[in-house]
C-alpha atoms as an extended CHARMM CRD file, in Angstrom:
* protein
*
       128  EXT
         1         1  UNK       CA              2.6100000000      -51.5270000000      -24.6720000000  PROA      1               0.0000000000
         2         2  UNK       CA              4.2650000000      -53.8920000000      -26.4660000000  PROA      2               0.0000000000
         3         3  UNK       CA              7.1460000000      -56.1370000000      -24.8710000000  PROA      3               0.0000000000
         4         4  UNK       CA              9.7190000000      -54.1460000000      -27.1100000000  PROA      4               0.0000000000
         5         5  UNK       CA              8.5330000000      -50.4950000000      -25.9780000000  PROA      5               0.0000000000
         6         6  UNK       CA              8.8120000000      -52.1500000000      -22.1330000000  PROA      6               0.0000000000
         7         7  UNK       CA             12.4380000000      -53.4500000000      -23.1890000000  PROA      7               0.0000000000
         8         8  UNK       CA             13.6390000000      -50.7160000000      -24.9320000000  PROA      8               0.0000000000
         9         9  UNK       CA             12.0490000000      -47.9180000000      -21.8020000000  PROA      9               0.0000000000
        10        10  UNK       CA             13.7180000000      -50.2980000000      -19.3850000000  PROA      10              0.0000000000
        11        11  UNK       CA             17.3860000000      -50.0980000000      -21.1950000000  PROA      11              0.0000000000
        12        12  UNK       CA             16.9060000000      -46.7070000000      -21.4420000000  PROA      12              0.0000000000
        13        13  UNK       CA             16.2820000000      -46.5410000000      -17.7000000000  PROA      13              0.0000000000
        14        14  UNK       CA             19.0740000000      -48.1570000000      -16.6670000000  PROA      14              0.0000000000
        15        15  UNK       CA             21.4730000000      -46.6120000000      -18.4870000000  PROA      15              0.0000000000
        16        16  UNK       CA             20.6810000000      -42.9030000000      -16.6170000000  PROA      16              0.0000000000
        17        17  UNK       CA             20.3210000000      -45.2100000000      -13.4180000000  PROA      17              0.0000000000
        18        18  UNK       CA             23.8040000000      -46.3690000000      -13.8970000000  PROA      18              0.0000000000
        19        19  UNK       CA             24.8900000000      -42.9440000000      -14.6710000000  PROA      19              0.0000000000
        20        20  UNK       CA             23.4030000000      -42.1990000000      -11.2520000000  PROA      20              0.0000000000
        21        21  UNK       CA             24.4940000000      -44.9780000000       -9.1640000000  PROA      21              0.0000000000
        22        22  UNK       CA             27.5760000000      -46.8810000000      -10.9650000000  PROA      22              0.0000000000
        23        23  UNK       CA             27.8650000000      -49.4370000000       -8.2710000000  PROA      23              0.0000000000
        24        24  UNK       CA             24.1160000000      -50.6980000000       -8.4290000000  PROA      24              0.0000000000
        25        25  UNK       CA             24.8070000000      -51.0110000000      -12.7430000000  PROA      25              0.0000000000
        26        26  UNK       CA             27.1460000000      -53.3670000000      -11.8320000000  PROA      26              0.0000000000
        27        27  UNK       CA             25.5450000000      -55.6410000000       -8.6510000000  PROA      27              0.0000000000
        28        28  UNK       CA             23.2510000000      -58.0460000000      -10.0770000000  PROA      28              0.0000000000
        29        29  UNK       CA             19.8580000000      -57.4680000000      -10.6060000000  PROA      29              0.0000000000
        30        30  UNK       CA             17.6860000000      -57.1020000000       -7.2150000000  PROA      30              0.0000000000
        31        31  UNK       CA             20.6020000000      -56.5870000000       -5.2130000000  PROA      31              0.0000000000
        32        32  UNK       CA             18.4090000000      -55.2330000000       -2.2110000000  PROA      32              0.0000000000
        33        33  UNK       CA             15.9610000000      -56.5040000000       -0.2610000000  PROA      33              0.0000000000
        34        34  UNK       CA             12.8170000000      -54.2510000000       -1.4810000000  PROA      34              0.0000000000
        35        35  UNK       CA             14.1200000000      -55.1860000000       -4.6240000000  PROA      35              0.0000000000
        36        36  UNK       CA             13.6300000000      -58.8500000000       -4.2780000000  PROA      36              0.0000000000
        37        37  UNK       CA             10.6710000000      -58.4800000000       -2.3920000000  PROA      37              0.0000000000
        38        38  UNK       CA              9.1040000000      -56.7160000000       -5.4210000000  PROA      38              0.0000000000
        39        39  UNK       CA             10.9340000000      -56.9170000000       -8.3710000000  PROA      39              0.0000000000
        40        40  UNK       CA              8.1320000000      -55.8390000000      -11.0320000000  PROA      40              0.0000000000
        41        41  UNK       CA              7.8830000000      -51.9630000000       -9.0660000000  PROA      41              0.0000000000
        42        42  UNK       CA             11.2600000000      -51.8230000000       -9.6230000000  PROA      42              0.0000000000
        43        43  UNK       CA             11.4540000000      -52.3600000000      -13.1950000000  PROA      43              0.0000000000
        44        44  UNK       CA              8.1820000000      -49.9750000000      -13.3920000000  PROA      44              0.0000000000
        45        45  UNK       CA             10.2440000000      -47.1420000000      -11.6870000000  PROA      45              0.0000000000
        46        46  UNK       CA             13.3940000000      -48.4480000000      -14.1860000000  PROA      46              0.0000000000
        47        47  UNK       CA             10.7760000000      -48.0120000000      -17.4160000000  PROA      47              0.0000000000
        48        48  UNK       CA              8.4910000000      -45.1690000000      -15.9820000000  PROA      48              0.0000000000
        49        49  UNK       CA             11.0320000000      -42.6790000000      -13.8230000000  PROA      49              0.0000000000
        50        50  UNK       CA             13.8070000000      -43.7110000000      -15.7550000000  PROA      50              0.0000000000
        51        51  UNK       CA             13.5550000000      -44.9940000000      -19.0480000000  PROA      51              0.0000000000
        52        52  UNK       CA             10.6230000000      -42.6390000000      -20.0880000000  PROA      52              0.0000000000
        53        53  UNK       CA             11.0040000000      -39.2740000000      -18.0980000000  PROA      53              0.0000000000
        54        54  UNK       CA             15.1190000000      -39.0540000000      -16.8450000000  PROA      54              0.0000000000
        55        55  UNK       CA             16.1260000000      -39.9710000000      -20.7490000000  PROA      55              0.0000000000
        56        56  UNK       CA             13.9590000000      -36.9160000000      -22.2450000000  PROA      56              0.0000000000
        57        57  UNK       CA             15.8710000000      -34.6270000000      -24.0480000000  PROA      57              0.0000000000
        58        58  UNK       CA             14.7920000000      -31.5370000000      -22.6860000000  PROA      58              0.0000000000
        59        59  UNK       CA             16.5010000000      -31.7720000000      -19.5530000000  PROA      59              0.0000000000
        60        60  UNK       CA             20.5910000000      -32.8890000000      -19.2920000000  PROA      60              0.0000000000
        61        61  UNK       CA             20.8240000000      -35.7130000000      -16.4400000000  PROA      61              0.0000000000
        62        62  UNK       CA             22.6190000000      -33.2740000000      -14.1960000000  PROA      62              0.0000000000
        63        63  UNK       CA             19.8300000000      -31.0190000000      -14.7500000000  PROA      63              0.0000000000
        64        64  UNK       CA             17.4370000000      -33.5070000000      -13.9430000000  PROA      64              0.0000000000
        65        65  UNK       CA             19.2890000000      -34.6670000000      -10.9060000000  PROA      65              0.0000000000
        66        66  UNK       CA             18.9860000000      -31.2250000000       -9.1940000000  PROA      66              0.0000000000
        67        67  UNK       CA             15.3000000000      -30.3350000000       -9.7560000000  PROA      67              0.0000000000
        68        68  UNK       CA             14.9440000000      -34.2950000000       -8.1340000000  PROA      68              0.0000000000
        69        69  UNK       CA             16.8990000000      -33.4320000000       -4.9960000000  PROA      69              0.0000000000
        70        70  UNK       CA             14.8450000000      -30.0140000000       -4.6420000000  PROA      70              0.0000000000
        71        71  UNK       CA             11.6730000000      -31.9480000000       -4.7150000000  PROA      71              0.0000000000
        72        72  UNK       CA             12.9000000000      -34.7950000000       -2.2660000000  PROA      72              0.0000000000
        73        73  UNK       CA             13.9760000000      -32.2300000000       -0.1580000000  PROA      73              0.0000000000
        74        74  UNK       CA             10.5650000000      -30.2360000000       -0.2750000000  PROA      74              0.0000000000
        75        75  UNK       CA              8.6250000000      -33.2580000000        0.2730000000  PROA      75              0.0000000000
        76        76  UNK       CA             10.2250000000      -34.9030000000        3.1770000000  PROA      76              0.0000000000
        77        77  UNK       CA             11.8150000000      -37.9250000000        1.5490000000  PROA      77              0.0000000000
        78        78  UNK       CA             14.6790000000      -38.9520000000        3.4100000000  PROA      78              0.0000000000
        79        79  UNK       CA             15.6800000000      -42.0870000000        2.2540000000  PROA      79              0.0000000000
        80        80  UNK       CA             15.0490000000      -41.0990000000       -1.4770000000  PROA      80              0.0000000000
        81        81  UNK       CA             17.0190000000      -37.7250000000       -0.8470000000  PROA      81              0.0000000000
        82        82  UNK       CA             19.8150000000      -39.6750000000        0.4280000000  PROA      82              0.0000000000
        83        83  UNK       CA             20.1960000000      -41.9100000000       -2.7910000000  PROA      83              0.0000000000
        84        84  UNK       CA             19.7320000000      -38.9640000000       -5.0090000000  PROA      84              0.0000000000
        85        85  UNK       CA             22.1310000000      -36.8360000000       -3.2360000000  PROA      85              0.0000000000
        86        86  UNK       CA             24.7140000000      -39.5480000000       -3.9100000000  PROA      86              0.0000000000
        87        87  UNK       CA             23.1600000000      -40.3400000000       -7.5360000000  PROA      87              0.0000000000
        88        88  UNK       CA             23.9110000000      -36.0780000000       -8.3150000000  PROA      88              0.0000000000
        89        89  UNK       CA             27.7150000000      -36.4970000000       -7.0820000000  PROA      89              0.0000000000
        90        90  UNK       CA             27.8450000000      -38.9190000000       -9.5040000000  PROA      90              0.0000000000
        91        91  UNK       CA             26.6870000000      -37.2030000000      -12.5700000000  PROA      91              0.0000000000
        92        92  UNK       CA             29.0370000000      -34.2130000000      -11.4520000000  PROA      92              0.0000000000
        93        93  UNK       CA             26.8700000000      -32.1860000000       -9.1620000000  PROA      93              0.0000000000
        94        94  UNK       CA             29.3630000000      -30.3950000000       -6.3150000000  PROA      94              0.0000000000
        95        95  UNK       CA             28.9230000000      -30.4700000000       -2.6890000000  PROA      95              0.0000000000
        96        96  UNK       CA             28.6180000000      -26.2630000000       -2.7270000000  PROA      96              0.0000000000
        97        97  UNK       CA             25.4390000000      -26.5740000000       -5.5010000000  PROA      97              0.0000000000
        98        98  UNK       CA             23.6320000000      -29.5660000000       -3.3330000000  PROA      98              0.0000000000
        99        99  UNK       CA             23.7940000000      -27.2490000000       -0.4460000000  PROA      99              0.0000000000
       100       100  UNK       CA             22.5970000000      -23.7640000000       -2.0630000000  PROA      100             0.0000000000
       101       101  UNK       CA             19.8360000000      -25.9630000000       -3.8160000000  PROA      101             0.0000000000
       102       102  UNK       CA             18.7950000000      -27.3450000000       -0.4600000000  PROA      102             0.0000000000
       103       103  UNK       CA             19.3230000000      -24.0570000000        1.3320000000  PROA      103             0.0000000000
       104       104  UNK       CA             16.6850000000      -22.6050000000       -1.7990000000  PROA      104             0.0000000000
       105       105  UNK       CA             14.5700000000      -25.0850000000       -0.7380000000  PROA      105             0.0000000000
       106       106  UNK       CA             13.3370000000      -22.5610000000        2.3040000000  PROA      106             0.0000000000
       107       107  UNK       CA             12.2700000000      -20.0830000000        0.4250000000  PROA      107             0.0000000000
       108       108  UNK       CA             10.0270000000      -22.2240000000       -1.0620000000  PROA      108             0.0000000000
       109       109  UNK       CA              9.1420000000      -25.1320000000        0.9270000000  PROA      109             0.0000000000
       110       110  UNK       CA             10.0800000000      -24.2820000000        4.2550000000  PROA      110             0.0000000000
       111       111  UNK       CA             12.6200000000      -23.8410000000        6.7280000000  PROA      111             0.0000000000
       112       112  UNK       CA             11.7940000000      -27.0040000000        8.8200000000  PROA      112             0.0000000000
       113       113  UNK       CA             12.0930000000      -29.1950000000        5.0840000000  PROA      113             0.0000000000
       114       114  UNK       CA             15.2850000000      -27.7360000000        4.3040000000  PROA      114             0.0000000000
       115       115  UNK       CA             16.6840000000      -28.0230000000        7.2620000000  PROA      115             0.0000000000
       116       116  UNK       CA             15.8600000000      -32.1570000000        7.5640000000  PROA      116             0.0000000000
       117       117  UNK       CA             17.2920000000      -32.2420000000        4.0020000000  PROA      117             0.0000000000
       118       118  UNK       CA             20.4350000000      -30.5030000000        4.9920000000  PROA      118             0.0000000000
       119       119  UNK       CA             20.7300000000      -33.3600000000        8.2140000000  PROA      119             0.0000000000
       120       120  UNK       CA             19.9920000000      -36.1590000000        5.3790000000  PROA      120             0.0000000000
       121       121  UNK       CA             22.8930000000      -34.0280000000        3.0810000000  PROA      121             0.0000000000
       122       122  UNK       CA             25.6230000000      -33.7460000000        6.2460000000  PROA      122             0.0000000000
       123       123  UNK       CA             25.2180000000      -37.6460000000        6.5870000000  PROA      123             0.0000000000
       124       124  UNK       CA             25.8150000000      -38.1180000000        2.8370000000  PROA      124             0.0000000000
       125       125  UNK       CA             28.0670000000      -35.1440000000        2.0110000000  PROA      125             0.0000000000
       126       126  UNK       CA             30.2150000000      -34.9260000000        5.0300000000  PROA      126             0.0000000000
       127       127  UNK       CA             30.6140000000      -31.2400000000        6.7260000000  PROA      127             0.0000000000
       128       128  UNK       CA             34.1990000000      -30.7380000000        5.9420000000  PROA      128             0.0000000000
């Protein structure tokens, strides 16, 4: 691809990862350590994930954000759960619709994966 298709996916990618997660839009680039440690996977994820699949029309962000934390949550992912459960409050995804997605997720992944996403969800959600 040419450097202006790899600019032009990686703006795009940003801009739904700062939807997502305000506060990293705004700390500079490479903020955290696996960032600096690797900084060209991260702008693949920014251009692939991001710029090239999360900024498709077909799907609205929100949309997007809740099919990602049923996935997470059906493959085990912890740590990417936990960033996407925050990333869904911030595109306007309540606390009641993370926790009927993840309770869903039994039916079709498991009870033992829903029930490690709904201990990664009570750390990031709260229980009140």
């Amino acid at each position: 691809m040419a450097d202006e298709v790899h600019d032009e996916l990686l703006a795009r990618g940003r801009e739904v990862q700062a939807k997502l997660w305000p506060q990293v839009a705004s700390a500079p680039t490479g903020a955290f350590p696996a960032a600096k440690l690797a900084p060209d996977f991260y702008r693949y994820v920014a251009e692939t994930a991001f710029g090239m699949i999360w900024s498709r029309p077909g799907l609205a962000i929100r949309d997007r954000s809740l099919v990602t934390v049923a996935q997470l949550a059906a493959l085990g992912k912890a740590d990417e759960l936990r960033a996407h459960l925050r990333g869904a409050l911030n595109v306007g995804i309540t606390r009641e619709e993370l926790v009927e997605v993840l309770m869903q997720t039994a039916v079709y992944a498991g009870v033992p994966a829903a029930n490690d996403a709904l201990k990664v969800a009570a750390e990031v959600l709260g229980t009140e």
